[in-house]
C-alpha positions in Angstrom: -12.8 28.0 21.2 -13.5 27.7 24.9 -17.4 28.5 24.1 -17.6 25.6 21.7 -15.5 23.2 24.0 -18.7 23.7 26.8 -21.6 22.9 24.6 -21.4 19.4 25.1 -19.8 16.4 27.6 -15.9 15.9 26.0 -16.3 19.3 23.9 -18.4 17.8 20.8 -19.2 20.5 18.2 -20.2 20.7 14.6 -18.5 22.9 12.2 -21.6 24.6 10.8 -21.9 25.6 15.1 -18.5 26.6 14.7 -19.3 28.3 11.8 -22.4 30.0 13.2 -20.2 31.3 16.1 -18.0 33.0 13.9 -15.1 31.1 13.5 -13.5 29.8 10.1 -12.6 26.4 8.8 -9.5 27.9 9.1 -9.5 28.0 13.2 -10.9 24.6 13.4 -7.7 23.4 10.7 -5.6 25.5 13.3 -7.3 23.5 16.6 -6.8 20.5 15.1 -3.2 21.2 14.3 -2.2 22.4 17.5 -3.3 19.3 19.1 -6.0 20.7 21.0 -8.9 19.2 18.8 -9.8 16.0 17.1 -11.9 15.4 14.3 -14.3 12.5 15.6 -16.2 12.0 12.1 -16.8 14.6 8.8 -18.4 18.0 10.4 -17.3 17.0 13.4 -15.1 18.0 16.3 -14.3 17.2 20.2 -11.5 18.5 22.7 -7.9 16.1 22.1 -7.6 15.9 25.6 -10.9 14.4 26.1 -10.6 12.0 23.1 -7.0 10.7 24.3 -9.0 9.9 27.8 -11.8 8.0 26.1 -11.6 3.8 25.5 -13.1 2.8 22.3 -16.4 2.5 23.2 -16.6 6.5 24.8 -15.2 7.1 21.1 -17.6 4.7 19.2 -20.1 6.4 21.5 -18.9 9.8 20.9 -18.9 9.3 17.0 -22.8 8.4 17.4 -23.7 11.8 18.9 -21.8 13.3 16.3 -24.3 11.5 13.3 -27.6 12.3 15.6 -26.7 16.2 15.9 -25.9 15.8 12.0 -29.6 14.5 11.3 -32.1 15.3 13.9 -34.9 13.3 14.1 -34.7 11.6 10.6 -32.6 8.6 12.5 -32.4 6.9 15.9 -29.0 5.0 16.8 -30.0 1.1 16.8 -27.8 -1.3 16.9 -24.2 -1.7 18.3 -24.4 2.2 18.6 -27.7 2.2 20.8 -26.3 -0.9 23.0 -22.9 1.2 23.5 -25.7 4.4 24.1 -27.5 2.0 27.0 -24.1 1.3 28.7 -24.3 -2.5 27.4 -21.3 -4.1 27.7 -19.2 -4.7 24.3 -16.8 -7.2 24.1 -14.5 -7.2 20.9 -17.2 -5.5 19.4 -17.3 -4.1 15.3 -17.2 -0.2 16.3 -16.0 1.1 12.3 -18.9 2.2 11.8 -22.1 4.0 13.7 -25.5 2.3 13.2 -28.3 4.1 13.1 -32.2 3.3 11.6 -34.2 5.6 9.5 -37.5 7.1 10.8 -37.6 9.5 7.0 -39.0 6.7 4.8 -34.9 6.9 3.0 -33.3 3.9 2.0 -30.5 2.4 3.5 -27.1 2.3 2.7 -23.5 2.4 4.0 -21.2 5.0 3.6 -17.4 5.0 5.6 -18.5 5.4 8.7 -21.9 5.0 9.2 -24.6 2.4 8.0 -28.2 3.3 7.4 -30.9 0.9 8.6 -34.4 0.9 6.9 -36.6 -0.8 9.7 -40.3 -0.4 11.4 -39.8 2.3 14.3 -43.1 1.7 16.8 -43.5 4.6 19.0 -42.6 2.2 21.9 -38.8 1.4 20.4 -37.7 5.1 20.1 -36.3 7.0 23.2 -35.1 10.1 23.6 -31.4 10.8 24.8 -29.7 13.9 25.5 -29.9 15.7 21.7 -31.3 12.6 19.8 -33.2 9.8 19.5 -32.1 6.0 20.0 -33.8 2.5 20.1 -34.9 0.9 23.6 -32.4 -1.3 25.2 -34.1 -4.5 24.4 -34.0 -4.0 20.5 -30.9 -2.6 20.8 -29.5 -5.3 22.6 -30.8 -7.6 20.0 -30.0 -5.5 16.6 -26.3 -5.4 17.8 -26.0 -8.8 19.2 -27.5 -10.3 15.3 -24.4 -8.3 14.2 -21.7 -10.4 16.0 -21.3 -14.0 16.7 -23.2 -16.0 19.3 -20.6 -15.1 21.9 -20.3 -11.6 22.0 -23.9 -11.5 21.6 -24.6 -13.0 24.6 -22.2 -10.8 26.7 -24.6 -8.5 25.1 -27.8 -9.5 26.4 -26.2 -10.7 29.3 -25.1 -7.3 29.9 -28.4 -5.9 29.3 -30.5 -8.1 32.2 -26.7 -7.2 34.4 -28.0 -3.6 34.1 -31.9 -4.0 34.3 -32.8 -2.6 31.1 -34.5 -5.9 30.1 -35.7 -9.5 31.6 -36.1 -12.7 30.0 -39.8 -12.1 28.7 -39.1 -8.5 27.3 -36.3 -10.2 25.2 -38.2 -13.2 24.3 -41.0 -11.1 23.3 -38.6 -8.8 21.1 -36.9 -12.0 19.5 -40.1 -13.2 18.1 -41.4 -10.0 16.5 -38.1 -10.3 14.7 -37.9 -13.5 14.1 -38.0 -13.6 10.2 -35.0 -11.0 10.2 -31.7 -12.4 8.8 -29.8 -13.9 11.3 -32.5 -14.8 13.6 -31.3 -18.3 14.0 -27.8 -17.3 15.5 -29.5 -14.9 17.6 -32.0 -17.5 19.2 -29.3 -19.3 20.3 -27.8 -16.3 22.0 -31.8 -15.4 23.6 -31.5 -19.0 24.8 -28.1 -18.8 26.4 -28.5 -15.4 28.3 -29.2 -15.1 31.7 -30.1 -12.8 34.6 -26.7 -12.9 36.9 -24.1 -12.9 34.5 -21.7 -9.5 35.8 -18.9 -9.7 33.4 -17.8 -10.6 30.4 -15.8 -13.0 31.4 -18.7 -15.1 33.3 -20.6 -14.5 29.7 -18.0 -15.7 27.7 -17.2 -19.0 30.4 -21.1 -19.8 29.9 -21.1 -19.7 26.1 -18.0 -21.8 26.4 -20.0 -24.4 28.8 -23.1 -24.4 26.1 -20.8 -25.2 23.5 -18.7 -28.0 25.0 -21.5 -29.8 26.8 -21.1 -28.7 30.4 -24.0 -28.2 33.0 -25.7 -25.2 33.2 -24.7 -23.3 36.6 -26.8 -21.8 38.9 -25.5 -17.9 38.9 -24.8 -15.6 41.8 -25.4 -18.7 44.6 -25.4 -16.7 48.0 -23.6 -18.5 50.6 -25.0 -17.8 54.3 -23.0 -18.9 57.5 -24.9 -20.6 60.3 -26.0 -17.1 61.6 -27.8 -16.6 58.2 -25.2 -13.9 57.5 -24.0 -13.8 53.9 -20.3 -15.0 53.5 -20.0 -14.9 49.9 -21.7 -15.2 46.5 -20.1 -17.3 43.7 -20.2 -17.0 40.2 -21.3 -19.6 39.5 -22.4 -23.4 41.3 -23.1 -27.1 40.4 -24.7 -27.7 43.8 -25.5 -31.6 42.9 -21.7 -31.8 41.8 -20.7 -30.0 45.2 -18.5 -27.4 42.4 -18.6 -23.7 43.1 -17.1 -21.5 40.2 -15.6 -18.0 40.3 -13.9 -15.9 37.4 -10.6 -14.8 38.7 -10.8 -11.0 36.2 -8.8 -8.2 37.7 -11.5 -5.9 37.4 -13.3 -8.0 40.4 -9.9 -7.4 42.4 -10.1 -3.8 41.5 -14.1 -3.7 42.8 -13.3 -5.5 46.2 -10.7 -3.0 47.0 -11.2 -1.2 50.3 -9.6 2.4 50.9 -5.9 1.7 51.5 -6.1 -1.7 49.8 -3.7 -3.3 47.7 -4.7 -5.9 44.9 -2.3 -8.0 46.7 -4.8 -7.9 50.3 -7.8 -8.0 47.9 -6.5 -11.8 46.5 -5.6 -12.2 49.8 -9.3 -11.8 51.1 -10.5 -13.4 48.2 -9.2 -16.8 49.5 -9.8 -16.7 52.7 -13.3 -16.2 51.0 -12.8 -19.4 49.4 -11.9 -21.3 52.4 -14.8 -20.6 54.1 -16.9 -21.2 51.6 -15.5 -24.4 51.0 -16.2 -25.0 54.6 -19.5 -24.1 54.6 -20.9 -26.0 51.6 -19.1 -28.6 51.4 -18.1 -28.2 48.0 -15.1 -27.9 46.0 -13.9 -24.1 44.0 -13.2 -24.5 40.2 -11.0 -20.9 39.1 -11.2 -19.3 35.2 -9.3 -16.7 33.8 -9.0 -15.2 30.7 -6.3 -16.9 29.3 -8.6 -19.7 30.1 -11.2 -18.4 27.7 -8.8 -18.5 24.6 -8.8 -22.5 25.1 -12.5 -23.5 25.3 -12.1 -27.2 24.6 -9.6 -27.6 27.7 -11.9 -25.3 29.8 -14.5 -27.8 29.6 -12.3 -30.8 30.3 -11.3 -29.3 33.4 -14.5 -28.5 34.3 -16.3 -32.3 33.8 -13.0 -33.4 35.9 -13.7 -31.0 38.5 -17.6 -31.6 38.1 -17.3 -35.5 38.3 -14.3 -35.6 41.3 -16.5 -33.7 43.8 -19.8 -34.8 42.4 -18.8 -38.5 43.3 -17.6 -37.5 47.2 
């Protein structure tokens, strides 16, 4: 099946192109078997060994492809499924089921693995991507984050100014044209809370945390120049009338700062020598999250007004 394993990226086929091709059900029974496929959705098929590579989202992603080769043009993924499409960033995200909107005039409805959306499709919201169509980042950001709570949906649209599919007046703009949609409430407060310079879910989920306990709004990404005007550092976040700089300690950010033949190890290592002179430079004191952190939001924030009164009173 070596020809149907090359049609697409992670060897996605339908059965009726297996079918076309000449094989049986019986081959594809046998693939599966074997271990060398895996049946992604109904009709459906990709290579085991890609599948077993793939995180959650390359497999909610890879499920979505499957529906659009299933029904042309009479749908566009919206939704969670066009965010994951855009390359959003999904954070404990609902990925049972592929969304996608209808462009037929059909009703919608839910079946086991898929959930219809009736919904207006301007000519300006519908994109096409490699063999389908799919909603422009903007709406998509919005549709999925009006499916989640107001914290993953603002690691959402975070996510979506992070990879400059969107700015603040695009989503603005988008929120109000859907503004008497269910759910529009929840999802102004996440359109209020997202910012440009948020690069992780981690920083996202630390800001919602901030909103919610009363804390300061931070300026994001402050760039810290040395006396030469050469830039030393740039934190995640700052309280500069508090004299508080803020970082979130995630491994990935380790993993990012590694130079070839770099341990994590010389990577923290850098990082606070990093922090010294920036302390040194601005004056200010370094407050530290993690992610265990982020599972106590209440104590977050008490460290934080600690930290933010202590240096703000120096």
């Amino acid at each position: 099946m070596d020809d149907l394993l090359h049609l697409r990226p992670h060897g996605l086929f339908l059965r009726r192109e297996a079918l076309a091709a000449g094989y049986r059900d019986a081959d594809l029974t046998s693939g599966v078997r074997s271990g060398r496929l895996v049946r992604s959705r109904h009709g459906a098929y990709v290579s085991a060994q890609a599948w077993r590579a793939m995180d959650d989202v390359e497999r909610f992603r890879t499920r979505g492809q499957a529906v659009l080769l299933t029904h042309g043009d009479r749908v566009m993924l919206s939704h969670t499924s066009a965010a994951a499409e855009h390359g959003l960033r999904l954070w404990d995200a609902d990925l049972r089921r592929v969304h996608v909107t209808r462009l037929d005039g059909e009703s919608g409805r839910h079946t086991h693995d898929v959930v219809y959306h009736e919904g207006a499709a301007p000519r300006q919201d519908v994109l096409p991507k490699g063999e389908g169509l799919v909603v422009g980042p903007v709406r998509a950001a919005l549709e999925a984050a009006s499916l989640h709570d107001v914290e993953r949906g603002v690691v959402i649209v975070d996510s979506l100014y992070d990879c400059g599919l969107g700015d603040p007046d695009a989503v603005w703009s988008a929120y109000r044209a859907r503004s008497r949609h269910p759910f529009s409430r929840s999802l102004q407060v996440v359109v209020r809370i997202a910012r440009e310079g948020a690069q992780s879910v981690g920083e996202s989920r630390t800001r919602v945390a901030f909103f919610v306990h009363g804390i300061p709004e931070p300026r994001l990404q402050y760039v810290v120049r040395d006396e030469d005007g050469e830039v030393v550092g740039i934190c995640d976040m700052a309280w500069l009338e508090h004299k508080l700089l803020g970082e979130f300690d995630g491994m990935s950010k380790y993993v990012r700062m590694l130079r070839p033949g770099q341990t994590i190890a010389d990577a923290v290592r850098d990082e606070k020598l990093r922090e010294d002179a920036l302390r040194e430079l601005t004056g200010c004191g370094m407050i530290r999250y993690t992610w265990a952190d982020l599972s106590h939001g209440a104590r977050l924030a008490a460290r934080t007004r600690r930290m933010l009164t202590a240096y703000g009173d120096r």
